[in-house]
MIKEDO-575303 format. One record per residue: residue number from 0; x, y, z of N, C-alpha, C in turn. Coordinates in steps of 0.001 Angstrom, whole numbers, plus 500000, padded with zeros to 6 digits. Layout:
ATOM nutor     nX     nY     nZ    caX    caY    caZ     cX     cY     cZ
ATOM   NUM      X      Y      Z      X      Y      Z      X      Y      Z
...
This chain:
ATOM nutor     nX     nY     nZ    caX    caY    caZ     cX     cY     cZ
ATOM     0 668838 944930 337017 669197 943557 336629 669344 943475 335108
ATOM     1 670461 943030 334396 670366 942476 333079 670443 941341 332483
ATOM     2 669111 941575 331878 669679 940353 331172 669983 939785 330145
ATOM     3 670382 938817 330089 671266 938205 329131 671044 937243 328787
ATOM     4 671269 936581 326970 671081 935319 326324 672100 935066 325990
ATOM     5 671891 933508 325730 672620 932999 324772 672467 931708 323901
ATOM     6 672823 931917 322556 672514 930618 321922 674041 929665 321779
ATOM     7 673559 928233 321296 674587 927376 321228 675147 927188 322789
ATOM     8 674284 927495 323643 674376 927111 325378 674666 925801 325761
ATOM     9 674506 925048 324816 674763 923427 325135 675938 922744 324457
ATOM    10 676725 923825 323658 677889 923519 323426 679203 923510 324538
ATOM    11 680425 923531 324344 681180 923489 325322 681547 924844 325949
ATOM    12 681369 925546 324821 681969 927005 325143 680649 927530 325944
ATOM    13 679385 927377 325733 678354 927755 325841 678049 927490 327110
ATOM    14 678184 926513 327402 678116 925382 328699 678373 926292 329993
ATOM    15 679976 926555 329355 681123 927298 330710 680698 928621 330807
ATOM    16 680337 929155 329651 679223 930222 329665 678390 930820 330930
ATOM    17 677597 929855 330218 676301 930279 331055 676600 929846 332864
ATOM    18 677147 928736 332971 677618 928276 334456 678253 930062 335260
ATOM    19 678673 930519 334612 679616 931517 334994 678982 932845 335304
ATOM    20 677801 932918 333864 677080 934355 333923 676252 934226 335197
ATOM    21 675585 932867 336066 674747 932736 336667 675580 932694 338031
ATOM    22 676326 932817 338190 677033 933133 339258 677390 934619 339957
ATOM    23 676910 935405 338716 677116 936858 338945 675563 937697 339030
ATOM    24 675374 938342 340379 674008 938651 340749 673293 939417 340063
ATOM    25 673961 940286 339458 674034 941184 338327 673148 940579 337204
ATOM    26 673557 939440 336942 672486 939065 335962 671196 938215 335787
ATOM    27 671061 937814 334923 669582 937047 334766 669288 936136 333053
ATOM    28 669690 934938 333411 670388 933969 331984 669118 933762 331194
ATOM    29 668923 933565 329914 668398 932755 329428 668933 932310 327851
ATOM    30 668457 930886 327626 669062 930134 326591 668360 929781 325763
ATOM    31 668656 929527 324228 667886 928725 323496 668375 927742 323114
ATOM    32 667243 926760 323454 667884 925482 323559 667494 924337 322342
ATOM    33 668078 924119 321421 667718 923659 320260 667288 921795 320498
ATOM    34 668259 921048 320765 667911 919370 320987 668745 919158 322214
ATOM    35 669629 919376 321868 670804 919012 323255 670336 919290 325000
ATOM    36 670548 918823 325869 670170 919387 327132 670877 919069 328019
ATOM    37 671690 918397 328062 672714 917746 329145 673324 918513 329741
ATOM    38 674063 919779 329258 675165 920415 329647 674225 921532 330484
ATOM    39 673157 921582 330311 672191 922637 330812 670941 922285 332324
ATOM    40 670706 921127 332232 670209 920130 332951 670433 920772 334261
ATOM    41 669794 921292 335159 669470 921706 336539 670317 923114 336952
ATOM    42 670413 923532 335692 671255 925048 336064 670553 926350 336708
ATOM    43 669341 926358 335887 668295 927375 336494 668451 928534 335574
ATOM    44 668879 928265 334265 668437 929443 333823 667366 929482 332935
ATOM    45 666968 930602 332832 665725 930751 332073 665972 930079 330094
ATOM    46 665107 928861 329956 664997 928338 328399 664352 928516 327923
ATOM    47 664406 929107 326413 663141 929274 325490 663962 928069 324439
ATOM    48 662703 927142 324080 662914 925836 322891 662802 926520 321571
ATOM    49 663691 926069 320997 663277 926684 319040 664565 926657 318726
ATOM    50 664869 927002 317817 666120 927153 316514 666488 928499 316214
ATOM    51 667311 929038 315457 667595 930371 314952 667289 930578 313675
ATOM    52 666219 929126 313011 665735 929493 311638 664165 929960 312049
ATOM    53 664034 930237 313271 662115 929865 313634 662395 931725 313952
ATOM    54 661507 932822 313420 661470 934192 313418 660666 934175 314574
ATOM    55 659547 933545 314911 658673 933241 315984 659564 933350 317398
ATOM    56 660471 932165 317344 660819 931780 318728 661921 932741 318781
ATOM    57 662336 933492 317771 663809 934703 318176 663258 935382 318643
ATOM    58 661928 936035 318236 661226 937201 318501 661014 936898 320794
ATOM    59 660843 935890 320903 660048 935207 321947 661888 935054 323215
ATOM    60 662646 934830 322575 664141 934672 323336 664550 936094 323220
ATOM    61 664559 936987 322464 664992 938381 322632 664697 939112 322615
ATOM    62 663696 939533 323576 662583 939885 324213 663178 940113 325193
ATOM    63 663079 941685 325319 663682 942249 326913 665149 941877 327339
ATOM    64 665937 941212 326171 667106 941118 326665 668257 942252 326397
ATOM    65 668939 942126 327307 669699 943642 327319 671355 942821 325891
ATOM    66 671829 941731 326444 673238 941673 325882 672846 940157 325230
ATOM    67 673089 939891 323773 672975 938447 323670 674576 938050 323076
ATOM    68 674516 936748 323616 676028 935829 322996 675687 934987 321719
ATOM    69 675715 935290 320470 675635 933868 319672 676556 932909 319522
ATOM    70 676595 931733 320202 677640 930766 320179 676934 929492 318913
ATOM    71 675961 929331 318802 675569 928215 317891 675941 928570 316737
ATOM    72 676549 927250 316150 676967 927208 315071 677338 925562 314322
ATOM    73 677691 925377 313379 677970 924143 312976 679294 923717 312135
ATOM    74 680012 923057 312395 681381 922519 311968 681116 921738 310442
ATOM    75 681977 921716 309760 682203 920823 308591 683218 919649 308570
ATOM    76 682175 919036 308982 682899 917566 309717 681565 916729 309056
ATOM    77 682150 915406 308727 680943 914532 308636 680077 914878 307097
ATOM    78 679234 914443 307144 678229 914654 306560 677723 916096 306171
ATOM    79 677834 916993 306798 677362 918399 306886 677755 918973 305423
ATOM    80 676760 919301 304412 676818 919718 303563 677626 921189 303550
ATOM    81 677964 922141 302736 678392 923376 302520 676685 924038 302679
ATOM    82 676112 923984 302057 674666 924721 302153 673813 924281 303915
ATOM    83 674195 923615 304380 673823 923224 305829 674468 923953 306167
ATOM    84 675581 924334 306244 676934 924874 306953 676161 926160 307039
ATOM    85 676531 926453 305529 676041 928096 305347 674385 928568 306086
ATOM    86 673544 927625 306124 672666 928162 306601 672270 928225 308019
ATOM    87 673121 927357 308533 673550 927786 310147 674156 928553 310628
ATOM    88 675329 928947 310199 676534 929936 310615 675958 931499 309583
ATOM    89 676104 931349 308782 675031 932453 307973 673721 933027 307902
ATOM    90 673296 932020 307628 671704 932616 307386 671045 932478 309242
ATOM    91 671464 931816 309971 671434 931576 311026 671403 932424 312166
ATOM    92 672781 933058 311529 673594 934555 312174 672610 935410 312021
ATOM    93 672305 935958 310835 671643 937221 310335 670263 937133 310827
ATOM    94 669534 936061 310883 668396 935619 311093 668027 936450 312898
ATOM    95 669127 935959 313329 669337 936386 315165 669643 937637 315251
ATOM    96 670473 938316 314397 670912 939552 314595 669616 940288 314723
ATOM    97 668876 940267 313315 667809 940928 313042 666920 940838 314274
ATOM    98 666529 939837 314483 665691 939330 315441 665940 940304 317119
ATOM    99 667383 940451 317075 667785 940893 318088 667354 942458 318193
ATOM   100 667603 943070 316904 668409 944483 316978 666274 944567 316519
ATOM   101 665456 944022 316093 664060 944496 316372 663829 944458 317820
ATOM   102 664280 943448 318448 663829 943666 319684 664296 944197 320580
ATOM   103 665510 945458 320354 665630 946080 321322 667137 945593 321688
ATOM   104 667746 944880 321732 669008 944375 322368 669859 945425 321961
ATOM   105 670996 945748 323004 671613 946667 322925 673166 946377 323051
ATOM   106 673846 944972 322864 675144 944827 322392 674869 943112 322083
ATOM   107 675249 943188 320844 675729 941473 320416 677124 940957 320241
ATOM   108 677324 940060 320955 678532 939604 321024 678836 938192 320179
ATOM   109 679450 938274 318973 679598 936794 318381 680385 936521 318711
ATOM   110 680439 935023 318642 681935 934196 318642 682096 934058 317175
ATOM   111 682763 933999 316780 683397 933945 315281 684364 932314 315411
ATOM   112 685218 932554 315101 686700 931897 315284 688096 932304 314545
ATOM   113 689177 932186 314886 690326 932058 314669 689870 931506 312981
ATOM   114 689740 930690 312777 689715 930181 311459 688864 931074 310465
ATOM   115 688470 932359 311119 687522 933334 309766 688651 934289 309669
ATOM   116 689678 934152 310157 690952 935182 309724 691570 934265 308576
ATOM   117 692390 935055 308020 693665 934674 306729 694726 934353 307730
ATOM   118 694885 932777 307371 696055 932368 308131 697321 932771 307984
ATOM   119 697764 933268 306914 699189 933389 306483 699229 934918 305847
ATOM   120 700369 935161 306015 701656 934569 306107 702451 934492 307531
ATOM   121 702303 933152 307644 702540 932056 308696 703726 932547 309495
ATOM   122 704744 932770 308983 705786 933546 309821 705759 934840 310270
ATOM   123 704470 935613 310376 704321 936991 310730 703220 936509 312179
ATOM   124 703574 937630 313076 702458 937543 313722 700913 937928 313453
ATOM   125 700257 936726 314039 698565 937015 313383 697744 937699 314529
ATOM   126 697332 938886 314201 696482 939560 315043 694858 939890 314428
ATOM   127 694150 940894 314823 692694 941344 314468 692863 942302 312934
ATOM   128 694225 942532 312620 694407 943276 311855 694233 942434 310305
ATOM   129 694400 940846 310494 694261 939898 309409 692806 939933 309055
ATOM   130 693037 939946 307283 691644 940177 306457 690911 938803 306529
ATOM   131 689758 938727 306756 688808 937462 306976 688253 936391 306069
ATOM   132 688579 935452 305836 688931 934169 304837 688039 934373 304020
ATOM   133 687510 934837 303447 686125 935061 302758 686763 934001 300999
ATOM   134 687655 933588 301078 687569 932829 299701 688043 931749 299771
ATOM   135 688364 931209 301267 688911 930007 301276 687955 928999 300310
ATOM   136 688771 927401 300390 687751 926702 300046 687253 925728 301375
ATOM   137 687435 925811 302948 686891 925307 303442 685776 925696 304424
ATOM   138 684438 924774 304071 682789 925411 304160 682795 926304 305579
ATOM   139 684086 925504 306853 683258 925931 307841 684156 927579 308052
ATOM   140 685904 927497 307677 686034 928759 307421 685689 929897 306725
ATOM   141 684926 929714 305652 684201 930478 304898 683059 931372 305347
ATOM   142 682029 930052 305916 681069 930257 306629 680994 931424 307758
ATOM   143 681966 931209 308437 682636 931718 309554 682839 933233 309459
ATOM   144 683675 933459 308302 684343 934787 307530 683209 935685 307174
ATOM   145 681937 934930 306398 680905 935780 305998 680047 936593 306865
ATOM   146 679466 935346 307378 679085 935850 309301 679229 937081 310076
ATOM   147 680823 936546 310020 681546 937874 310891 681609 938989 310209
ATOM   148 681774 939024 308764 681814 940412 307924 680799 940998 308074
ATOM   149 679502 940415 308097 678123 940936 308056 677680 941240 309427
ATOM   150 678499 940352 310311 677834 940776 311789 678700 942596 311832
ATOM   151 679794 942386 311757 680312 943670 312153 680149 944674 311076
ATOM   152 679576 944567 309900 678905 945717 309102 676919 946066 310019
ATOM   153 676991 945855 311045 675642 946015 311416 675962 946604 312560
ATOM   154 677259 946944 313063 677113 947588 314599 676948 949209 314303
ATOM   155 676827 950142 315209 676437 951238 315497 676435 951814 316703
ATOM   156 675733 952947 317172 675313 953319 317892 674675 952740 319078
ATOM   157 673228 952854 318467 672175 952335 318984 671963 950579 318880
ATOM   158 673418 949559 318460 673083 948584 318377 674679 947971 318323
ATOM   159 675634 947900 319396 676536 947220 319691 676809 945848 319312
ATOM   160 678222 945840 318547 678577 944825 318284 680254 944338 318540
ATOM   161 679942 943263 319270 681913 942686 319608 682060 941311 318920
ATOM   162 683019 940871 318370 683521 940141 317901 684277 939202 318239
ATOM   163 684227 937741 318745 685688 937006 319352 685796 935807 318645
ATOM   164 687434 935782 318499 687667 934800 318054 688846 933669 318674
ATOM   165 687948 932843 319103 689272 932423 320256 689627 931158 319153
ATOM   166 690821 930278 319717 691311 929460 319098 691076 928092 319655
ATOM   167 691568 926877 319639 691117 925815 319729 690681 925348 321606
ATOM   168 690143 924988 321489 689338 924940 322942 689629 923814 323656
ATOM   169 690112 923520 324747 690119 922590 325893 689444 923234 327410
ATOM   170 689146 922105 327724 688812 922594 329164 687534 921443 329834
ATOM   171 686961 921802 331197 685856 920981 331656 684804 921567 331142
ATOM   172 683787 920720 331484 682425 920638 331347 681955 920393 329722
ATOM   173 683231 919517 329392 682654 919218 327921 682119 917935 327653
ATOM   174 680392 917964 327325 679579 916863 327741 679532 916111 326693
ATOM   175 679785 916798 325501 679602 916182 324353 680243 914714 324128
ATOM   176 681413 914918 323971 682931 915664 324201 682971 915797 322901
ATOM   177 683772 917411 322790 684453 918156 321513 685348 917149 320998
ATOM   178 685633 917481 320052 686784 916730 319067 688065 916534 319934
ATOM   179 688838 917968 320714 689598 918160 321545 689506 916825 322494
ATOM   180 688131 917073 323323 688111 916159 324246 687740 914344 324038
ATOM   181 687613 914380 322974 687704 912837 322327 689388 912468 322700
ATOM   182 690075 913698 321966 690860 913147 321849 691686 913027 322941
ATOM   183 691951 913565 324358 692103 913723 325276 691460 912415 326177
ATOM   184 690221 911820 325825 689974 910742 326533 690576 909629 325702
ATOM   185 690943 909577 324523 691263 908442 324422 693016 908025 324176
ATOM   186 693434 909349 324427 694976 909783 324733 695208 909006 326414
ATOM   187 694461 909645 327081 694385 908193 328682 693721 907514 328397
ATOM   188 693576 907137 327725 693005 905376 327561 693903 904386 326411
ATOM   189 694498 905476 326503 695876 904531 325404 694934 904339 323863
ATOM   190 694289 905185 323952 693567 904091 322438 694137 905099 321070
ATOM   191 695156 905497 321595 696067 906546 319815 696536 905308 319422
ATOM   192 696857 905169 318297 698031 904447 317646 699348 905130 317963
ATOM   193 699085 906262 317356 700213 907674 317444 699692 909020 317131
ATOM   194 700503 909844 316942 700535 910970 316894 700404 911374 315269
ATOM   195 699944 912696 315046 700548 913292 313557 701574 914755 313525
ATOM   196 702307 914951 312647 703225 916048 312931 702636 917252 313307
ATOM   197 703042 918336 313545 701810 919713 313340 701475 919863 315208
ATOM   198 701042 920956 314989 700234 921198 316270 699247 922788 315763
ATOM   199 699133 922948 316839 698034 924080 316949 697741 924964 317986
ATOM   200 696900 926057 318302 697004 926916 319370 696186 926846 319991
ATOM   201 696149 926294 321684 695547 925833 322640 694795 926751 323230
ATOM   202 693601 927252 323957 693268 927779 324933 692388 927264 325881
ATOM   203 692266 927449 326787 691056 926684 328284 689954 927624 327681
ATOM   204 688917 926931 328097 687512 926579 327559 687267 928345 329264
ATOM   205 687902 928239 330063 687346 929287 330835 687789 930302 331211
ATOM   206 688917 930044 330108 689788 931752 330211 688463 932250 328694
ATOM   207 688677 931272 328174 688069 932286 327167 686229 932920 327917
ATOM   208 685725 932193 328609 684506 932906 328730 684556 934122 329935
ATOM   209 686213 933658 330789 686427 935205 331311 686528 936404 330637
ATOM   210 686927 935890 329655 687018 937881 328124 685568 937940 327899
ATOM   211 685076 936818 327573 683734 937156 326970 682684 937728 328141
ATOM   212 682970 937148 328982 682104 938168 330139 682115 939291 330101
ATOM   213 683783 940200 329972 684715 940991 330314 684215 942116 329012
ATOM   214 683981 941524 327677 683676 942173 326650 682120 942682 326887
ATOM   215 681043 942281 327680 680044 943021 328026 680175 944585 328523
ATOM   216 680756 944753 328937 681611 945601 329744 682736 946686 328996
ATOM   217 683463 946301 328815 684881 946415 328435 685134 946121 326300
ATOM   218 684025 945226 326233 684342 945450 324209 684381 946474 323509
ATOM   219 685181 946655 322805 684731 947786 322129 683768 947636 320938
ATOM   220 682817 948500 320537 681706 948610 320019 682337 948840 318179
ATOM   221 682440 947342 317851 682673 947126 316583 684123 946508 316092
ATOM   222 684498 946240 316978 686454 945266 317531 686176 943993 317247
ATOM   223 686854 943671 317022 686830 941768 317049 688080 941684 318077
ATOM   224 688200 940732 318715 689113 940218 319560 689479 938477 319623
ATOM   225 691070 938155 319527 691619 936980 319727 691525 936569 320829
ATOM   226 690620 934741 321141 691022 934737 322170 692394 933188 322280
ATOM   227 693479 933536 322201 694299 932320 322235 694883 932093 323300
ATOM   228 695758 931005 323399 696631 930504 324336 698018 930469 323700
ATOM   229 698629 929309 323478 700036 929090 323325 700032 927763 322410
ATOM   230 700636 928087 321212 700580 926873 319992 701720 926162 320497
ATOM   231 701182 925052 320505 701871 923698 320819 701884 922535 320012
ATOM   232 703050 921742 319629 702798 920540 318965 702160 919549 319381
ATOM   233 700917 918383 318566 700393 917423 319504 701412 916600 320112
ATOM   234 702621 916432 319913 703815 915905 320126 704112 916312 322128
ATOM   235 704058 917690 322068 704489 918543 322985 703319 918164 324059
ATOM   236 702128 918406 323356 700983 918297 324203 700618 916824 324798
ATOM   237 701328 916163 323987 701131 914857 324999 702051 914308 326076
ATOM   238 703105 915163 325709 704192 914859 326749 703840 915591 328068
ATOM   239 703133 917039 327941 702455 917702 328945 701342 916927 329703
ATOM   240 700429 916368 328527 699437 915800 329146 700010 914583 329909
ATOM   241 700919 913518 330026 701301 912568 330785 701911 912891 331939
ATOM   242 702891 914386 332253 703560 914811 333385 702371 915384 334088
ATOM   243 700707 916101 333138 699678 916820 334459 699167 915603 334912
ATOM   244 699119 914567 334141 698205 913399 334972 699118 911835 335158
ATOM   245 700212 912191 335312 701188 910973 336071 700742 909757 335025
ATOM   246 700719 909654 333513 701231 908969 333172 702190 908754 332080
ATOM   247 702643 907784 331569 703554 907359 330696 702773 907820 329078
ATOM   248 702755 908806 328654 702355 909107 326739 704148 909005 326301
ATOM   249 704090 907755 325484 704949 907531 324438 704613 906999 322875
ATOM   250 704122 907996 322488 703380 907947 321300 704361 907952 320032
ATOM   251 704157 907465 318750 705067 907404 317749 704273 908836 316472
ATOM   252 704965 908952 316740 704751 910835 315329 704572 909943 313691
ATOM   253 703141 909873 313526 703004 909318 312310 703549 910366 311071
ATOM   254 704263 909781 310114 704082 911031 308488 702830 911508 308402
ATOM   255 702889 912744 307986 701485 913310 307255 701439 912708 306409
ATOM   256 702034 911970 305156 701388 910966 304474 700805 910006 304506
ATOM   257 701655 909773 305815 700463 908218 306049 699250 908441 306568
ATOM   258 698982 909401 307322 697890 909747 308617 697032 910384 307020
ATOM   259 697409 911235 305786 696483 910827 304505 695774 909750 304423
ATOM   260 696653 908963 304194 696430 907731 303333 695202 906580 304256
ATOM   261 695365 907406 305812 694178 906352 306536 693697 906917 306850
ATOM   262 692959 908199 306282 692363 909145 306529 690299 907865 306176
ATOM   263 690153 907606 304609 689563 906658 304505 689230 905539 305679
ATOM   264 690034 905063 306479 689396 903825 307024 689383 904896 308376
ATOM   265 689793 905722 308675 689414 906241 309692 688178 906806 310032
ATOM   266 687808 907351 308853 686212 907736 308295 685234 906681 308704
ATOM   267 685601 905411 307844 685086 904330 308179 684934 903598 309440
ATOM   268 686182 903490 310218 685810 903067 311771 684791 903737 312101
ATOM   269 685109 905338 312485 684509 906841 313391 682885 906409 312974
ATOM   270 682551 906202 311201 681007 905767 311081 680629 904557 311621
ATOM   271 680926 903314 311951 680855 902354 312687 680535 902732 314143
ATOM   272 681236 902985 314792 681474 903507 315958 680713 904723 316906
ATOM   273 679689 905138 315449 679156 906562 315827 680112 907547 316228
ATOM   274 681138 907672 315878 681626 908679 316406 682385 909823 315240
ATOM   275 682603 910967 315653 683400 911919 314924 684756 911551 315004
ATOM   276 685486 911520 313470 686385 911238 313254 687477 911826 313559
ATOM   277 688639 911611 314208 689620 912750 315081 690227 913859 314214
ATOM   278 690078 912984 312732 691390 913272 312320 690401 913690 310412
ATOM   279 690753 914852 309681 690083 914820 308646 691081 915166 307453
ATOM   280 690944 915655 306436 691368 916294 305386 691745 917357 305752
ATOM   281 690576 918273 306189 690790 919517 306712 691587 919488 307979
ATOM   282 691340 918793 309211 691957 919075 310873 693488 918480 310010
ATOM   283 693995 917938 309397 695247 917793 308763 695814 919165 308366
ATOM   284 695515 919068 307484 695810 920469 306996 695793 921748 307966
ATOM   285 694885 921974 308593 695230 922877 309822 696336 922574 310846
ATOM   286 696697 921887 311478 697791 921320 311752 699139 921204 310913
ATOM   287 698529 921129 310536 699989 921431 309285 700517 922668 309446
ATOM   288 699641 923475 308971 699807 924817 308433 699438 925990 308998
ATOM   289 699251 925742 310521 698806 926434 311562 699615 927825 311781
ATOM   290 699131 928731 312165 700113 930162 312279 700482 929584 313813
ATOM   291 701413 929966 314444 702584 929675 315075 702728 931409 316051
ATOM   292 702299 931995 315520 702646 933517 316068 701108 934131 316807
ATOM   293 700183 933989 316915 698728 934292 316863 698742 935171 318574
ATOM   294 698553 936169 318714 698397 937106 319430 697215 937329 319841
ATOM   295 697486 937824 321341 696380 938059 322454 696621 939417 322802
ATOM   296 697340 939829 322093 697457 941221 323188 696513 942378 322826
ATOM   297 695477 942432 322239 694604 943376 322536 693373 942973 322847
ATOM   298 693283 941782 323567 692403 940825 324315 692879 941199 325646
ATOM   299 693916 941201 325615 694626 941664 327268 694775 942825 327589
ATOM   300 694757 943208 326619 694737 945543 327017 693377 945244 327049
ATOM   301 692465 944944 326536 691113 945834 326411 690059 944565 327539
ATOM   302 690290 943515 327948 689401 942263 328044 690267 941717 329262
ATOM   303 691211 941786 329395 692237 940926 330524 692891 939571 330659
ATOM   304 692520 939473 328863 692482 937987 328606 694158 937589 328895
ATOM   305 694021 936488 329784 695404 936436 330392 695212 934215 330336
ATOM   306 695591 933542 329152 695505 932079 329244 696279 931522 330171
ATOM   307 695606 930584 330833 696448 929967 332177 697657 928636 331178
ATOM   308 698321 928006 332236 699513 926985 331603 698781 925538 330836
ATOM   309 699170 925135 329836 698474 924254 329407 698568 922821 330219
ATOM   310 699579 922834 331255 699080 921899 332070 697973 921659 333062
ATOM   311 697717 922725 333736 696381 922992 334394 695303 922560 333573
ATOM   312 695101 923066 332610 694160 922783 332103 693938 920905 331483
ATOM   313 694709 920513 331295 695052 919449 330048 694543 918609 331880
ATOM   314 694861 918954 333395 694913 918226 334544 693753 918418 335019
ATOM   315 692988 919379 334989 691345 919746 335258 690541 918762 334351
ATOM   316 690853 919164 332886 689654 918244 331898 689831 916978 332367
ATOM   317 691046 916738 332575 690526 915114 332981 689701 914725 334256
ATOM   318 690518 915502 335448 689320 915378 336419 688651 915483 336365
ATOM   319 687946 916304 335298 686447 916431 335086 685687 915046 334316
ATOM   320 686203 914527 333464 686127 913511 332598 685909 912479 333554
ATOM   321 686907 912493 334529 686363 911164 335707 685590 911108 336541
ATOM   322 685448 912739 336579 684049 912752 337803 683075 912823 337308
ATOM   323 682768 912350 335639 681600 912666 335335 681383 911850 334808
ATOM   324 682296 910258 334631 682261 908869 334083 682472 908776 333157
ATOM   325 683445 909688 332257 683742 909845 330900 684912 908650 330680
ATOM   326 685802 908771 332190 686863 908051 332526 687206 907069 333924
């Protein structure tokens, strides 16, 4: 029997995760579970409580485990300082690694992201072969870049390491709901004004944890791997999203200048409202300036990573959204 951890389990990616590993007899789950619990709530896998800054409770979660996933991490959105950032995704990282590779674990698998690569030059195709953002100026790509440099200067032999970096995430079982899925519920609920120009590169929330399963197995020992789908305009994607779920999206394509310029009161509603703001400085700019070419194919030679149609998916999240009173 092996077994297996994972942190950031109560995220979305984490979520579909663990639902999946516990389905296979082969293994034996356990999570660390920081505040969140919803997405985890009557699953049955084994929880240890604590953080990835507590040396105590790493020592106590990776313990006898054969393969761990680090999925926790933190976005630069909001409030979240650069030194918060960094000491979650960084000091965070290293903190677990260590923790891991004393106790014996014998392959670590990070999630990284798409955004710790060098985006450009935008008209070339972007593969694993792109050097890792290490000078951007934004906290959470940075963050991201360092992480991953340091995670994969620690693999070896006697202490396996895989790398993934999938790209923007849709799919069910997102309890939170992700930024994605904000925006997706309130895309059927009519509550856009409009649209902004730009798009970005889509993938389902459960193709990607089919590679990541697949990379237990099948990673190679010190690889990073893409996991994407198919870049689409939000333009495109809403016209998809109204033909998977039978309704009418006729949305108006705001200027990127203007969707600037109300960048401010949008801030301001989202804090009113408690909620995360859809739309930032940065998620602008990524959209904007998104690579367009971003490649899977040595996710699919080595992992099988094969992304399903973005209508399926864009037609699942919502069913899921309604069967779970989101909608």
């Amino acid at each position: 029997m092996m077994k297996i951890a994972v942190t950031g389990a109560a995220g979305h990616i984490g979520c579909n995760l663990v639902r999946e590993l516990l389905k296979i007899d082969a293994y034996q789950v356990r999570v660390l579970q920081y505040r969140d619990h919803q997405a985890l709530d009557g699953l049955g896998a084994e929880i240890v409580k604590g953080d990835i800054h507590d040396a105590a409770t790493l020592g106590v979660f990776c313990r006898g485990v054969d393969v761990l996933f680090h999925l926790a991490a933190k976005i630069s959105i909001g409030s979240n300082s650069y030194q918060s950032i960094y000491q979650t995704n960084v000091d965070g990282t290293k903190n677990l690694l260590k923790a891991a590779r004393g106790a014996g674990v014998k392959r670590f698998i990070h999630f990284s992201s798409i955004h710790a690569l060098v985006n450009e030059p935008l008209q070339e195709t972007m593969d694993e072969t792109r050097a890792l953002a290490t000078a951007t100026a934004i906290a959470y790509e940075k963050t991201k870049a360092l992480a991953e440099e340091w995670v994969l200067s620690q693999s070896g032999d006697d202490f396996q390491v895989v790398v993934l970096n999938p790209t923007s995430v849709i799919g069910p079982h997102d309890y939170k709901p992700s930024l994605m899925g904000q925006f997706i519920i309130r895309l059927y609920k009519n509550n856009l004004p409009g649209l902004i120009p730009g798009g970005y590169d889509w993938v389902d929330v459960r193709d990607i944890v089919r590679s990541a399963i697949a990379a237990i197995e099948k990673g190679g020992n010190g690889e990073r791997y893409i996991l994407s789908g198919k870049w689409t305009t939000l333009k495109e994607l809403a016209d998809v999203f109204g033909k998977a779920n039978q309704l009418s999206v006729n949305k108006p394509t705001f200027p990127l200048w203007l969707a600037r310029i109300g960048l401010p009161f949008i801030q301001l509603w989202s804090k009113i409202m408690g909620q995360h703001p859809l739309y930032t400085s940065e998620s602008l700019s990524i959209l904007q300036m998104g690579n367009q070419h971003i490649s899977y194919g040595k996710a699919h030679r080595d992992l099988g990573h094969s992304p399903r149609p973005l209508a399926e998916t864009l037609k699942d999240t919502v069913d899921w959204f309604k069967e779970n009173n989101y909608l």
